[in-house]
VOPAGU-2260 file (C-alpha; in pm, 1 decimal, decimal comma):
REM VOPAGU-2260
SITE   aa  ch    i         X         Y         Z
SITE  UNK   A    0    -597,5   -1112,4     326,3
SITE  UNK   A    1    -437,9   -1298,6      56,8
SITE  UNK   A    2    -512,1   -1049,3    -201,6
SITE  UNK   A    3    -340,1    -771,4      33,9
SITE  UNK   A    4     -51,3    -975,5      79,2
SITE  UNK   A    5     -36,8   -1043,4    -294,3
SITE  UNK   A    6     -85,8    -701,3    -432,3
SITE  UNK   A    7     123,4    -502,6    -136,1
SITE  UNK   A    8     393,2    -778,1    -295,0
SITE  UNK   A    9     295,3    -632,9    -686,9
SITE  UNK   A   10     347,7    -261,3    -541,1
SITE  UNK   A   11     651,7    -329,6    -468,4
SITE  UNK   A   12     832,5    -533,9    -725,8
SITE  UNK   A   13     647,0    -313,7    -971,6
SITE  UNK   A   14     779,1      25,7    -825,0
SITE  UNK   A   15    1132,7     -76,1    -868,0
SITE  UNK   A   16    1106,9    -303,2   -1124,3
SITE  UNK   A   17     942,9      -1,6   -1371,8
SITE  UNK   A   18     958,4     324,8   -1155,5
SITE  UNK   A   19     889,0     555,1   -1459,4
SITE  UNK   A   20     558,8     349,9   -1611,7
SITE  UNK   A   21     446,7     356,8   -1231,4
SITE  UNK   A   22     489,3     687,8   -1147,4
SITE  UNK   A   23     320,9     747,9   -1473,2
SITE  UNK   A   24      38,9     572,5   -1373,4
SITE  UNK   A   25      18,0     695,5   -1031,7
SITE  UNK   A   26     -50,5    1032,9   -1183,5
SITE  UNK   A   27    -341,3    1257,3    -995,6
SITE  UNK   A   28    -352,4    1525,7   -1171,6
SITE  UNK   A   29    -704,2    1424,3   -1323,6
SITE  UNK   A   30    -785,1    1461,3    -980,8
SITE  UNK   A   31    -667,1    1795,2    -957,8
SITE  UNK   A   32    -870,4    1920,9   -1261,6
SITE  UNK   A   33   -1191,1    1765,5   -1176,9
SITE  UNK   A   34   -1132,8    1902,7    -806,3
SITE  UNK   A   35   -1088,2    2262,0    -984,9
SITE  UNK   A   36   -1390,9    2198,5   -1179,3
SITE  UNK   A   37   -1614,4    2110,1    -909,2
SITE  UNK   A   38   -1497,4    2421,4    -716,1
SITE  UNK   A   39   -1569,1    2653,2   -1020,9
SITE  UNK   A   40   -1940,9    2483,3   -1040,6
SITE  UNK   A   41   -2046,3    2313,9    -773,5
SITE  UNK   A   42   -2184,8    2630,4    -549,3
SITE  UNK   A   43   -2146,3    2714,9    -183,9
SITE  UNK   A   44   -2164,0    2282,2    -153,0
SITE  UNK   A   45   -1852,5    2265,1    -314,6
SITE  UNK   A   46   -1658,4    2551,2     -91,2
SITE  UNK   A   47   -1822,5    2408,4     206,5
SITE  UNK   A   48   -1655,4    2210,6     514,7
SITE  UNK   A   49   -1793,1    1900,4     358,2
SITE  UNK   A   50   -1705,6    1986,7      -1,0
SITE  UNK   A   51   -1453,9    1729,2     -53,3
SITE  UNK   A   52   -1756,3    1397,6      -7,9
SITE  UNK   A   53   -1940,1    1577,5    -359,1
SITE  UNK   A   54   -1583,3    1497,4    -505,5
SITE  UNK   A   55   -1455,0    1178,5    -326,7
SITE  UNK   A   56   -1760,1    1010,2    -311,0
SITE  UNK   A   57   -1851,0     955,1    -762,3
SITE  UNK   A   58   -1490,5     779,7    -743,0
SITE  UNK   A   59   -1574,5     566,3    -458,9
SITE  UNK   A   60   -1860,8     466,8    -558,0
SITE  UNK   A   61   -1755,8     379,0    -885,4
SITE  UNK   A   62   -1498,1     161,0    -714,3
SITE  UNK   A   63   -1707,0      -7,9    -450,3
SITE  UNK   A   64   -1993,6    -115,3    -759,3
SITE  UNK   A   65   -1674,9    -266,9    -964,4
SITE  UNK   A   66   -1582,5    -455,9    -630,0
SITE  UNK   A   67   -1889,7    -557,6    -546,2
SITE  UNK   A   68   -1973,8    -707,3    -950,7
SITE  UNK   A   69   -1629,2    -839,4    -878,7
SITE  UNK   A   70   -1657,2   -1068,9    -626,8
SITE  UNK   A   71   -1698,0   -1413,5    -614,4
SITE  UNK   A   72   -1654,1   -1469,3    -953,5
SITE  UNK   A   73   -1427,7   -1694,1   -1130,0
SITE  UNK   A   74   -1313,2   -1830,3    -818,9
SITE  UNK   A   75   -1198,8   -1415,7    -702,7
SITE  UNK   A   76    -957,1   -1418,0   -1001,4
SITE  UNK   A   77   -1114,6   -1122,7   -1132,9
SITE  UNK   A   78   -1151,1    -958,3    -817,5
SITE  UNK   A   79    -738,2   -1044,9    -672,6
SITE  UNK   A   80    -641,4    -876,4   -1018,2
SITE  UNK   A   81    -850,2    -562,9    -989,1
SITE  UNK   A   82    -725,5    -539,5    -608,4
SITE  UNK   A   83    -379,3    -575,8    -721,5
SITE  UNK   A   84    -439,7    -304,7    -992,5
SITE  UNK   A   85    -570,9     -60,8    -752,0
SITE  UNK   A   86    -320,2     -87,0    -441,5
SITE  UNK   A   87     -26,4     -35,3    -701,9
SITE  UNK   A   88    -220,5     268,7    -818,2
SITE  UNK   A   89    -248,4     419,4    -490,5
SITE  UNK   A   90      59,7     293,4    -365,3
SITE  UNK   A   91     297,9     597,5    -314,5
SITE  UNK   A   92     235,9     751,7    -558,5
SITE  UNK   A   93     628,5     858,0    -519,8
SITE  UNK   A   94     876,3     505,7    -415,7
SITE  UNK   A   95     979,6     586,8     -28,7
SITE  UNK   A   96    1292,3     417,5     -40,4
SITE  UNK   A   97    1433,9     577,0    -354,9
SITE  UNK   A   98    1367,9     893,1    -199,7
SITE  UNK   A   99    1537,3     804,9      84,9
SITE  UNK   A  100    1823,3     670,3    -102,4
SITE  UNK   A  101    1885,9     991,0    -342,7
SITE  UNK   A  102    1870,0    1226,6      15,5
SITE  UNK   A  103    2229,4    1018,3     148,9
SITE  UNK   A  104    2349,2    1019,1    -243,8
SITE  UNK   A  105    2286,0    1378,3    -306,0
SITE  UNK   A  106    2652,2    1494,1    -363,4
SITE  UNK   A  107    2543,8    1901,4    -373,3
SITE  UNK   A  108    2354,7    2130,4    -196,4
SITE  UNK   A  109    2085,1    2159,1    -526,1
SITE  UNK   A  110    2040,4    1795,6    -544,2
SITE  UNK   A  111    2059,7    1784,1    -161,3
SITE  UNK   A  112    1735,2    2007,6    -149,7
SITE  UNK   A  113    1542,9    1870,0    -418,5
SITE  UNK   A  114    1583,5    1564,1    -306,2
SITE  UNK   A  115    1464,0    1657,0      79,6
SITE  UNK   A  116    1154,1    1792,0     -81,8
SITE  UNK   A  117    1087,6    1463,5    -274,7
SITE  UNK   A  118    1139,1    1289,3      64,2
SITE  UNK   A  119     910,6    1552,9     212,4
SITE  UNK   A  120     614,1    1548,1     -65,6
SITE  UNK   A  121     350,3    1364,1     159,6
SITE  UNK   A  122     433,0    1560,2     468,7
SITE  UNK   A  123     654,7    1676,6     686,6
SITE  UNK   A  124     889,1    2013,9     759,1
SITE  UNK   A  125    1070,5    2138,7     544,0
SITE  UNK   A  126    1398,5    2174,8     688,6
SITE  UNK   A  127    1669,8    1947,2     671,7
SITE  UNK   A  128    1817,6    1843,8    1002,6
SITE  UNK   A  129    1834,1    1471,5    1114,6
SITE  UNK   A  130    1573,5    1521,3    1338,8
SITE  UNK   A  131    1314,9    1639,8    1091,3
SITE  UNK   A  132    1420,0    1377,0     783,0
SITE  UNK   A  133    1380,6    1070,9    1042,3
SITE  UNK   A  134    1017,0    1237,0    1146,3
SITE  UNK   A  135     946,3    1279,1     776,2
SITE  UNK   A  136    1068,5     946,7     714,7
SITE  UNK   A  137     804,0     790,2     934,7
SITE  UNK   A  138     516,4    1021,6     815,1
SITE  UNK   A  139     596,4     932,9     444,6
SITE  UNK   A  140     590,3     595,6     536,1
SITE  UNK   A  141     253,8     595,3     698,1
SITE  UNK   A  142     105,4     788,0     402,9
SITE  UNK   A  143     258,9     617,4      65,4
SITE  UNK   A  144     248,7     247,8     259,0
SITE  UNK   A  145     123,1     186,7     607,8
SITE  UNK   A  146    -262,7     369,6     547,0
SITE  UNK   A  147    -259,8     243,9     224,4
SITE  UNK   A  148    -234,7     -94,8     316,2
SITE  UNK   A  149    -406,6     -47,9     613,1
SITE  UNK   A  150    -741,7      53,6     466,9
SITE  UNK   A  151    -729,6    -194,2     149,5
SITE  UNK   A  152    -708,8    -450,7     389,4
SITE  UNK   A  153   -1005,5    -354,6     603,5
SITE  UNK   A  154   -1203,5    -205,2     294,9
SITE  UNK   A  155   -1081,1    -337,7     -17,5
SITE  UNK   A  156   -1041,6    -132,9    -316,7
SITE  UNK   A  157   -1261,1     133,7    -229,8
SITE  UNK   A  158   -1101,7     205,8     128,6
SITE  UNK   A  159    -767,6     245,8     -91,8
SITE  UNK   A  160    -905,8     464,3    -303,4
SITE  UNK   A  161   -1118,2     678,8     -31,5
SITE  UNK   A  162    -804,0     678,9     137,7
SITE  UNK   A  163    -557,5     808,2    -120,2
SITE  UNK   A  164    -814,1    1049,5    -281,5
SITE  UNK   A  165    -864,5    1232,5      66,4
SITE  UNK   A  166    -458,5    1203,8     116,1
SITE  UNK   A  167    -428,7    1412,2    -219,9
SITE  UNK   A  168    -652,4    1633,1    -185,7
SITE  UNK   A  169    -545,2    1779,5     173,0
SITE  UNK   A  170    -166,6    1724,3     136,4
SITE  UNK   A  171     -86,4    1641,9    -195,7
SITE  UNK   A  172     -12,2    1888,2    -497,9
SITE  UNK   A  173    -410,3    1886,8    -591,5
SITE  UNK   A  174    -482,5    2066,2    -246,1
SITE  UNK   A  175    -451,9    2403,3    -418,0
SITE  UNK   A  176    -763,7    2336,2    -636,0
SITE  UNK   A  177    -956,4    2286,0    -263,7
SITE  UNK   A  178   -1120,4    2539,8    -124,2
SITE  UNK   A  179   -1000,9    2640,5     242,5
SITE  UNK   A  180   -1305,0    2540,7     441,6
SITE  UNK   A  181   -1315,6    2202,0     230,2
SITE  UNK   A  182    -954,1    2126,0     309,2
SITE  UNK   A  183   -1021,7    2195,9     657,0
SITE  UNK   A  184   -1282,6    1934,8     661,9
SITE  UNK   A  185   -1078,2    1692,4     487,4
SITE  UNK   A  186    -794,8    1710,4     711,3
SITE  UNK   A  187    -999,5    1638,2     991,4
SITE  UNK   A  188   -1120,3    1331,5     806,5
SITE  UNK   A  189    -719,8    1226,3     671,2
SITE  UNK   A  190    -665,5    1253,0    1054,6
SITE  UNK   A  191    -912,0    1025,1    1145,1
SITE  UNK   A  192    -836,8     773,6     878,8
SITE  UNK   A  193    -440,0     810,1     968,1
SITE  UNK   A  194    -468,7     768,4    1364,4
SITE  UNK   A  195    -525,8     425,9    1381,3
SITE  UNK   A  196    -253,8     373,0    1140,0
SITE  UNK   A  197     -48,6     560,8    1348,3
SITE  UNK   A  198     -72,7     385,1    1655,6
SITE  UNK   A  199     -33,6      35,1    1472,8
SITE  UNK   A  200     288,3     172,5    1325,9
SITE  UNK   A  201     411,5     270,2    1649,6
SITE  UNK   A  202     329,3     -38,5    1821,7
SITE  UNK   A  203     500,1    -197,3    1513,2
SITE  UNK   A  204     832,5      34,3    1580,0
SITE  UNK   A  205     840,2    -112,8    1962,6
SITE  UNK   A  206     864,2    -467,6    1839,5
SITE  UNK   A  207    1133,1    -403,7    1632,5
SITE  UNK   A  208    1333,4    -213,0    1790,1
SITE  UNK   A  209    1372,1     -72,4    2133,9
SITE  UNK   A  210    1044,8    -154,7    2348,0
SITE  UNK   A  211    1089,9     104,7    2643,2
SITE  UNK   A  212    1236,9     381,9    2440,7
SITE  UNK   A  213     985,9     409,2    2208,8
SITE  UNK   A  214     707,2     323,6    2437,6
SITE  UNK   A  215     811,9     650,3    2649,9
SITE  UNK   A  216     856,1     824,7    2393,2
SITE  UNK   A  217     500,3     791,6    2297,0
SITE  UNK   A  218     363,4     829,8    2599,7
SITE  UNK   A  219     547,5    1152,4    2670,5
SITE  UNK   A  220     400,9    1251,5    2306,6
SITE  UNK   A  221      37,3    1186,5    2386,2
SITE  UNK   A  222      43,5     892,4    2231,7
SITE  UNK   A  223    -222,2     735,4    2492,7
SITE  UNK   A  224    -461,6    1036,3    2453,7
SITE  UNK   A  225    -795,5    1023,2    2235,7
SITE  UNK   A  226    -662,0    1328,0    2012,5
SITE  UNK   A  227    -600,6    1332,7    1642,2
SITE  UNK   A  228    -265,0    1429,4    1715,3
SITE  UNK   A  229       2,1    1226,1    1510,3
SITE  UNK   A  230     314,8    1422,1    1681,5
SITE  UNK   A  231     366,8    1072,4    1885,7
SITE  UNK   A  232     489,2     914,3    1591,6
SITE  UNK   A  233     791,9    1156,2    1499,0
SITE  UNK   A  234     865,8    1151,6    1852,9
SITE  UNK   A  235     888,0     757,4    1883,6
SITE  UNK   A  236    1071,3     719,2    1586,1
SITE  UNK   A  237    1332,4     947,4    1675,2
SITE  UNK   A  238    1381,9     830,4    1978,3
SITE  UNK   A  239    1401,3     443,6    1853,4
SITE  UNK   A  240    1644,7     561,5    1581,6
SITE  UNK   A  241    1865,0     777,4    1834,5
SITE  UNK   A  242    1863,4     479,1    2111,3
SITE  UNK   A  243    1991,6     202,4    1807,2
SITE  UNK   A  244    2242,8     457,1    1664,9
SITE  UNK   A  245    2371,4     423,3    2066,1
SITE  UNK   A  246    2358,2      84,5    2076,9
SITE  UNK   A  247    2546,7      24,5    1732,1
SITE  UNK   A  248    2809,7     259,6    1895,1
SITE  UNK   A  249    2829,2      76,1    2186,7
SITE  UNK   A  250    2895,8    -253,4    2007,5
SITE  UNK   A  251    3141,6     -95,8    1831,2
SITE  UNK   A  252    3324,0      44,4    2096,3
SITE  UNK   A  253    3356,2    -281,9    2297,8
SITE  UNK   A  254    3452,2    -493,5    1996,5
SITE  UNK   A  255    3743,0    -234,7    1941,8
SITE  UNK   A  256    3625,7    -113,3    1627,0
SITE  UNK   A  257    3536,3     258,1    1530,0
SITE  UNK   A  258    3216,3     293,9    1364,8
SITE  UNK   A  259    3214,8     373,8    1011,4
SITE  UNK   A  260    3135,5     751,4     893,7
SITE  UNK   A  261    2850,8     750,3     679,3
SITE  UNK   A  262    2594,6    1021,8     579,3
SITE  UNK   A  263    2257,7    1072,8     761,3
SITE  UNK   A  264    2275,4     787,4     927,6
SITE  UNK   A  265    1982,2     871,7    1126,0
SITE  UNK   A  266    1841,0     854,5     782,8
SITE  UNK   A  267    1922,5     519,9     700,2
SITE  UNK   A  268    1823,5     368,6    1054,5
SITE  UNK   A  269    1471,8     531,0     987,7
SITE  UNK   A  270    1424,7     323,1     660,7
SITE  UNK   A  271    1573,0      24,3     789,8
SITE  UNK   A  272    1322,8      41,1    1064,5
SITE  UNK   A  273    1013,3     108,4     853,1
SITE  UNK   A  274    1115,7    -183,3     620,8
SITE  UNK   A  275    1146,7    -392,5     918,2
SITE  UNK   A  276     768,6    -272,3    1042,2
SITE  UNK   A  277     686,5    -359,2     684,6
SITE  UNK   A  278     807,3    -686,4     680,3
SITE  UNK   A  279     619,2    -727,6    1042,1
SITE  UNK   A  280     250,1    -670,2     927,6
SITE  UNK   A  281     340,0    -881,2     587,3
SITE  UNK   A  282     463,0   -1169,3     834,8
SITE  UNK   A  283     144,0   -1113,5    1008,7
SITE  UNK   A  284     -75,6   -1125,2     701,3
SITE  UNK   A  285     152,3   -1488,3     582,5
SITE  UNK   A  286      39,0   -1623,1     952,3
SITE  UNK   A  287    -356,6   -1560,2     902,9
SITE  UNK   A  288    -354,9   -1648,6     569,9
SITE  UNK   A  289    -183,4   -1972,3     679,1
SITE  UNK   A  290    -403,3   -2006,2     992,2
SITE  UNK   A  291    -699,1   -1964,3     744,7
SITE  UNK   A  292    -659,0   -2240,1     545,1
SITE  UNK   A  293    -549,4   -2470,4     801,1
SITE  UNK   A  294    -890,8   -2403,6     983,5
């Protein structure tokens, strides 16, 4: 737990400390070649439903063997440095916040756009309405942070990497290079990975914000079904954003004030909450690490 903590920490300073070395590094176009090559070559094993395990599965491997000659020694120095190393790699691989950031700055409709689609590269429609940016928002979040940190946690390195590899290949720019039945396998398995993170995120969204709202809200979703469905978690988040954009009205109205015109404020809300379920699970990870060494 204390080398999540520590490297979620690295991620994060290091993606806006040096965003053009990281997004460098967090290049997977390798990924993309090697999954072209394996399609050209590897048969009808390759273009099956399970195609995407013959290419997942060398990198894992080679992941899980470093992790496991890793540990234990020198007192887990070795092993906290290559964790670090590999979160920040599969952190993102684009910053959420800056993306966030340049959709409210865009001053033209070219800018505007491009930026949307940055906002939108793990996920999401592609229009452009409030509705759709806070639900893409929230699905960017789960897939460049939340499952990220979610699976390095429970699995180490190699549940980072398994994670991220599978993300890629199904929505990321290397899904071209997959053939169809192989995606379709894969995106069964990114649901199934994701889910889990998805409800913890949503819980996460009820504590800090609105309880009820978005508690309905995922109930009316099918948020309390066994489906690998993650519609509940656009739905929550827009109503938790829509119910504190109320509330900040509200105040404002009884303390005589008018409330400032900014843009996409629904946009803004959205990020402020995920930071806030992002400083939740860190707090979280402080108290067991804490609880840890007291016991």
């Amino acid at each position: 737990m204390f080398t999540t903590l520590v490297a979620v920490i690295a991620a994060l300073v290091l993606g806006h400390l040096a965003p053009a070395p990281m997004a460098a590094l967090r290049d997977w176009r390798w990924f993309g070649r090697w999954l072209g090559w394996l399609r050209a070559h590897g048969g009808e094993v390759a273009a099956g439903r399970f195609g995407l395990v013959l290419a997942i599965a060398p990198v894992v491997l080679l992941v899980a063997a470093v992790q496991w000659l890793l540990a234990g020694r020198l007192y887990g120095l070795p092993a906290l440095l290559f964790g670090i190393a590999v979160l920040a790699l599969c952190w993102g691989p684009r910053d959420l916040d800056r993306d966030v950031e340049a959709v409210i700055d865009a001053d033209d409709a070219a800018s505007h756009d491009e930026a949307v689609a940055h906002l939108q590269a793990a996920g999401g429609s592609l229009r452009a309405d409030a509705p759709t940016l806070v639900d893409a928002t929230l699905l960017n979040g789960l897939r460049r942070w939340f499952a990220p940190l979610f699976w390095f946690l429970l699995l180490g390195p190699l549940g980072v990497v398994l994670y991220r590899l599978l993300a890629q290949a199904v929505q990321g720019p290397q899904a071209d290079a997959v053939a169809a039945a192989s995606r379709e396998g894969g995106a069964w398995a990114l649901a199934l990975l994701e889910w889990p993170v998805a409800q913890l995120m949503t819980l996460s969204m009820a504590l800090v914000g609105n309880f009820d709202t978005v508690f309905s809200a995922w109930r009316r979703a099918g948020g309390n079904r066994w489906a690998l469905d993650l519609a509940f978690l656009g739905e929550a988040a827009r109503a938790g954003v829509g119910m504190e954009l109320a509330e900040d009205a509200a105040d404002a109205r009884e303390a005589g004030l008018v409330p400032h015109a900014e843009r996409h404020p629904e946009l803004r809300d959205a990020m402020s909450m995920v930071w806030r379920m992002l400083l939740l699970w860190m707090a979280l990870l402080a108290l067991l690490i804490i609880a840890g060494w007291v016991g």
